[in-house]
C-alpha positions in Angstrom: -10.3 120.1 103.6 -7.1 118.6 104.7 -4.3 118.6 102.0 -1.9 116.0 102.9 1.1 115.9 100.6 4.3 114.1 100.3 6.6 115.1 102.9 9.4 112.7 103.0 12.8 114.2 101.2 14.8 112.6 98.7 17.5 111.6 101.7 19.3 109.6 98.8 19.6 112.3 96.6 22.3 114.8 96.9 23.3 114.8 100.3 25.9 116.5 99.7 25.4 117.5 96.4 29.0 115.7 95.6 27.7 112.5 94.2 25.7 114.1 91.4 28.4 116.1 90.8 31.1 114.0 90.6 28.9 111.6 88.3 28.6 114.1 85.9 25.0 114.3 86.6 24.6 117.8 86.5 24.4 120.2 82.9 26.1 123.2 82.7 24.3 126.3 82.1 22.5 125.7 78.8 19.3 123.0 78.6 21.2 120.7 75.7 24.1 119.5 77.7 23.7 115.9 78.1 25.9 114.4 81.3 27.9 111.2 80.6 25.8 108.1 81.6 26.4 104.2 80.7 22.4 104.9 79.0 21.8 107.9 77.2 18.3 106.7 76.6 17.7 107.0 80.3 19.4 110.5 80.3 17.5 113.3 82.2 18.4 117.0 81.0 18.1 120.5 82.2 15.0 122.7 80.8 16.1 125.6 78.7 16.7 128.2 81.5 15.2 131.3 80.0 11.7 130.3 80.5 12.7 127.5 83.7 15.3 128.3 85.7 14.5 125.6 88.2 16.9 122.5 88.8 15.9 118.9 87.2 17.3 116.7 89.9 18.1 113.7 87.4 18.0 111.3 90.1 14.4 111.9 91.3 12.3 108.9 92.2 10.9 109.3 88.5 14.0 109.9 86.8 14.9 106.5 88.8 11.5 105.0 86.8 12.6 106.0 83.7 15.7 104.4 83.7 14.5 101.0 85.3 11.4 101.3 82.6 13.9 101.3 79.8 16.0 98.7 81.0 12.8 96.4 81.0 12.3 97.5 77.3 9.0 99.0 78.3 9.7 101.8 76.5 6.2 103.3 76.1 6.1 103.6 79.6 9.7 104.7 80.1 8.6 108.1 77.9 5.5 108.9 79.9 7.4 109.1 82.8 9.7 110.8 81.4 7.3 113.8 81.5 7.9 114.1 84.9 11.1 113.2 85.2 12.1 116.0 83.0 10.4 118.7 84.7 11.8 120.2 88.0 9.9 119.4 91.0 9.9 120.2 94.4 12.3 119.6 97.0 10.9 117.9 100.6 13.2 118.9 102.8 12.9 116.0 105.5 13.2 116.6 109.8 16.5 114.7 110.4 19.6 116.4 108.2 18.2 120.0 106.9 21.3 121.5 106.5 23.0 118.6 104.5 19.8 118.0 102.1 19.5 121.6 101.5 23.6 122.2 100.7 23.2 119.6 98.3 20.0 120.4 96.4 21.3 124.2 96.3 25.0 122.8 95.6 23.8 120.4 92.4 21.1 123.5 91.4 24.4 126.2 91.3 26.4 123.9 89.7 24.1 123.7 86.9 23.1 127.2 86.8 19.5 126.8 88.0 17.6 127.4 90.9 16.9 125.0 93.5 13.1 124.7 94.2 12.7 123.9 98.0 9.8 123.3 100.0 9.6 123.1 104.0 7.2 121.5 106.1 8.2 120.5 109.4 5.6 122.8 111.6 5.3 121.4 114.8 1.4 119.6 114.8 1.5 119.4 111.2 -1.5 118.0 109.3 -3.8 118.2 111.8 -3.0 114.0 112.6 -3.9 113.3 109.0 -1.9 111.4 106.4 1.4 113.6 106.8 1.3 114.2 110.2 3.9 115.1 112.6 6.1 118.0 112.5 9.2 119.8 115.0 8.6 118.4 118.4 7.9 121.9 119.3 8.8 125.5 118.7 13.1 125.2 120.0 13.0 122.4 117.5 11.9 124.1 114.6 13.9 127.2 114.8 16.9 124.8 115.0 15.1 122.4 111.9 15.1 126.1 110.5 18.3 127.6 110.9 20.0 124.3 109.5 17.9 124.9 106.2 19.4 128.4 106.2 22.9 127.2 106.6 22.4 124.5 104.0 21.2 127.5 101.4 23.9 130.2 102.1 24.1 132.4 99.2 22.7 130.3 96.1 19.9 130.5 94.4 16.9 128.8 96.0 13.0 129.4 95.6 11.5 127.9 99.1 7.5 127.4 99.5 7.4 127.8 103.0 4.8 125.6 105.0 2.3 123.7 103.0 -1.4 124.3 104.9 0.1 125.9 108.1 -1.8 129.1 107.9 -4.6 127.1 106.2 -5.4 125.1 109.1 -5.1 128.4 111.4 -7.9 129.6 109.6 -10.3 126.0 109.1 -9.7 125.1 113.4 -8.0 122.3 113.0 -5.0 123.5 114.3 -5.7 123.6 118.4 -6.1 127.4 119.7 -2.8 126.5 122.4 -0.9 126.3 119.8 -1.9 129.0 117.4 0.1 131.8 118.6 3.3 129.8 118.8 2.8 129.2 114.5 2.4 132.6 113.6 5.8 133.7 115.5 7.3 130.5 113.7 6.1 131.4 110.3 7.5 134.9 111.0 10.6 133.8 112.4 11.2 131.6 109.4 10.4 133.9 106.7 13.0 135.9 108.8 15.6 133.6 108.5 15.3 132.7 105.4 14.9 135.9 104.1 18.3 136.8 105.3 19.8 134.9 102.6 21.1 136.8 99.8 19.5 134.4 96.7 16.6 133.0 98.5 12.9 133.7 97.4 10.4 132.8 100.1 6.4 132.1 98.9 4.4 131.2 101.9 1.3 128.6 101.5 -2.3 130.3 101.2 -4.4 127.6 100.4 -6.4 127.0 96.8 -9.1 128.2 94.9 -11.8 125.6 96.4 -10.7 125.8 100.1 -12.9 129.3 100.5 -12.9 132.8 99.8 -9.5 135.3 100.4 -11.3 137.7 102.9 -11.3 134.3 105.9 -6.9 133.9 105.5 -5.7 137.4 104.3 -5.5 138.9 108.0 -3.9 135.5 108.9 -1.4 135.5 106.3 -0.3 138.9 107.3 0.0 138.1 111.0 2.1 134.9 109.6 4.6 137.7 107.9 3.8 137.2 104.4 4.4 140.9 104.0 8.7 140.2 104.1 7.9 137.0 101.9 8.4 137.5 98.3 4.5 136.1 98.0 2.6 133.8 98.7 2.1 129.9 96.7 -1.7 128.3 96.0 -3.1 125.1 94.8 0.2 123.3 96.5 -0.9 119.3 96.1 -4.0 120.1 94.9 -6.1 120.2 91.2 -7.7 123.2 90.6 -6.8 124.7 87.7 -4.2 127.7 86.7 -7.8 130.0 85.3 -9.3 129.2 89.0 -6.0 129.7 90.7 -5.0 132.9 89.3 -8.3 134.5 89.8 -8.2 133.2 93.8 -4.2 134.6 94.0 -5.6 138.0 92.7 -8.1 138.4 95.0 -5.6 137.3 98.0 -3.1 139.5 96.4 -5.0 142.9 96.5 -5.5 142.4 100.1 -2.1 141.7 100.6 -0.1 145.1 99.3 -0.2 143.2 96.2 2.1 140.6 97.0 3.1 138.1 93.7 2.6 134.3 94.3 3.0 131.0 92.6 0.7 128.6 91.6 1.5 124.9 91.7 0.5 122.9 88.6 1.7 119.4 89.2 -1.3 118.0 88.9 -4.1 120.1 87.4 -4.4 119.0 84.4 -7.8 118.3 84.4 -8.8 120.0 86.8 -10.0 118.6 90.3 -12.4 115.1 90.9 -15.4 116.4 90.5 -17.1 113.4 92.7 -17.0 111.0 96.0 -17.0 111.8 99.7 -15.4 116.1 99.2 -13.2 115.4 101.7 -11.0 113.2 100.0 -11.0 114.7 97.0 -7.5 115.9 97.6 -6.2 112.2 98.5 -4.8 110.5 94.8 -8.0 111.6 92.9 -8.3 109.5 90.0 -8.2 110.4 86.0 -6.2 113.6 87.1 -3.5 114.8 84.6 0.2 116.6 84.8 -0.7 120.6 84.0 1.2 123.2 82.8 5.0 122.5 82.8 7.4 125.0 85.2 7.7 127.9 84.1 8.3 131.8 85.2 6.6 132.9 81.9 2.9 133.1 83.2 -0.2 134.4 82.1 -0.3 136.9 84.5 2.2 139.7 85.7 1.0 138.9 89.1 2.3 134.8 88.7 5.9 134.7 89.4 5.9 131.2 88.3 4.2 127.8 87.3 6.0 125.4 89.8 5.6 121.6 90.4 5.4 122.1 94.0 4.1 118.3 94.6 5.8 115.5 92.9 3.5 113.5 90.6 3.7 110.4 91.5 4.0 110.2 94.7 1.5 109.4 96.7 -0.8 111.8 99.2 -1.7 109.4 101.6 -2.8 105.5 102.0 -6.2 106.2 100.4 -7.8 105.1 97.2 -4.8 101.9 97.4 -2.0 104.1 97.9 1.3 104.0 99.7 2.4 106.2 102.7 2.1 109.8 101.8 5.4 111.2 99.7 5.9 107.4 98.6 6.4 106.9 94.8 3.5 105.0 92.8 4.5 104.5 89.5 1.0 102.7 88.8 -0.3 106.5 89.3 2.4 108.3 87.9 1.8 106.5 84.4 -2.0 107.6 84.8 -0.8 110.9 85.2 1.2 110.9 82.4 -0.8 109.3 79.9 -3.9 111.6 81.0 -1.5 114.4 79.8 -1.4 116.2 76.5 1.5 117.7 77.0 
């Protein structure tokens, strides 16, 4: 199974991290601050940082919803995206200004006291030529794509889930033998770098509870470097549940040294589509649901966090009517949102 996701970065948001900044869009360090906006209605907050220490960026694509909702009137749908556009959500850093996007995500996240959640994915022959691929032109590229990321960070705070499906497709074949080698001295050399960093947390991708069992990706996850990661992330874009998750990270993690890992929730509400053609059961399923919201308190000591790794709302791929992978869709957004309990 081939787990496209939304790869394109927020290039509008936070270039530099001076324009949220200076617009007052950023809370101090406690989760009731409001910033000063022309509509307080519209007004996206910080979570209480105890139990989320992750960054809201309040001028995400669904923050962005919200607003324009409420100016319509449609308030009804204005507050179930708000669920979303409350919650902190991954990062996509994109391929053409690393070092700029990641300065300003980490700037705004400092500045309010959080952490920045970060997620890279510019492997060169990414997604096996499937919704989200491309990738580095090649190995020079991406230690340089890399090393920018690094220089953006510096020394705050940032949580980075390193290369969604890289090691995955290792493991499946699709990823050509030529140019298997060359990945695994990548991953290494990026958990390298970005390990160097004095705030940085690094979870590399292992895949999710349906792909197959942790004795076919443990060797490859070593070889990868996992070992100077922090840990390792499952269920990135995908449904299965946190029960199903933790019980797969477990079993990876014992065969690891015992390595933590985070599980991403976005979307697993309900669970994955239990129907249609399996292999596009990853690709904007319908009647799925938001899950459990970010959090480091987990139900394991094993879980370092609850994360929304993929944005909800924004598209996997131009399947089942959608728009280019990483693309909002508020039409599926508000399904997301309303299929929620939360």
């Amino acid at each position: 199974m081939y787990v496209s996701r939304g790869a394109r970065s927020s290039a509008w948001a936070c270039a530099l991290g001076a324009a949220l900044l200076l617009a007052g869009c950023s809370s101090g360090g406690g989760g009731d601050d409001r910033p000063k906006t022309a509509d307080p209605g519209a007004t996206i907050t910080q979570q209480p940082k105890e139990a989320d220490p992750f960054w809201v960026n309040p001028d995400s694509n669904a923050a962005r919803q919200v607003k324009a909702y409420a100016k319509a009137g449609k308030d009804g749908d204005a507050e179930q995206i708000r669920k979303i556009a409350a919650q902190p959500t991954g990062e996509w850093i994109g391929p053409e200004n690393p070092e700029q996007e990641a300065r300003g995500f980490t700037e705004a996240a400092q500045q309010s006291d959080r952490t920045a959640l970060l997620v890279l994915y510019d492997i060169p022959h990414r997604d096996c030529g499937q919704y989200s691929q491309g990738g580095a032109a090649d190995g020079n590229a991406y230690r340089a794509w890399i090393d920018g990321v690094a220089q953006g960070i510096q020394d705050r705070p940032a949580t980075v889930v390193l290369e969604p499906d890289a090691v995955l497709h290792l493991v499946d074949g699709c990823t050509q033998a030529q140019f298997q080698e060359e990945r695994y001295s990548l991953l290494n050399y990026a958990i390298g770098k970005l390990k160097s960093l004095k705030n940085t947390k690094v979870y590399l991708d292992a895949g999710n509870a349906g792909w197959g069992h942790p004795d076919q990706i443990y060797q490859p996850l070593q070889r990868a470097g996992v070992a100077q990661a922090d840990g390792f992330a499952v269920n990135v874009s995908n449904f299965y549940s946190t029960q199903d998750s933790i019980a797969y990270g477990k079993q990876l993690s014992a065969k690891v040294g015992g390595k933590h890992f985070v599980i991403d929730t976005s979307r697993n509400g309900n669970g994955p589509y239990g129907s249609g053609n399996p292999d596009e059961r990853w690709c904007n399923p319908p009647g799925r649901a938001l899950g459990e919201t970010p959090t480091t308190k987990t139900a394991d000591p094993l879980v370092d966090a609850y994360l929304w790794v993929k944005r909800p709302g924004e598209s996997d791929g131009t399947c089942k009517g959608g728009p280019q992978a990483g693309d909002w869709w508020p039409t599926y957004a508000l399904k997301l949102a309303g299929a929620s309990t939360s």
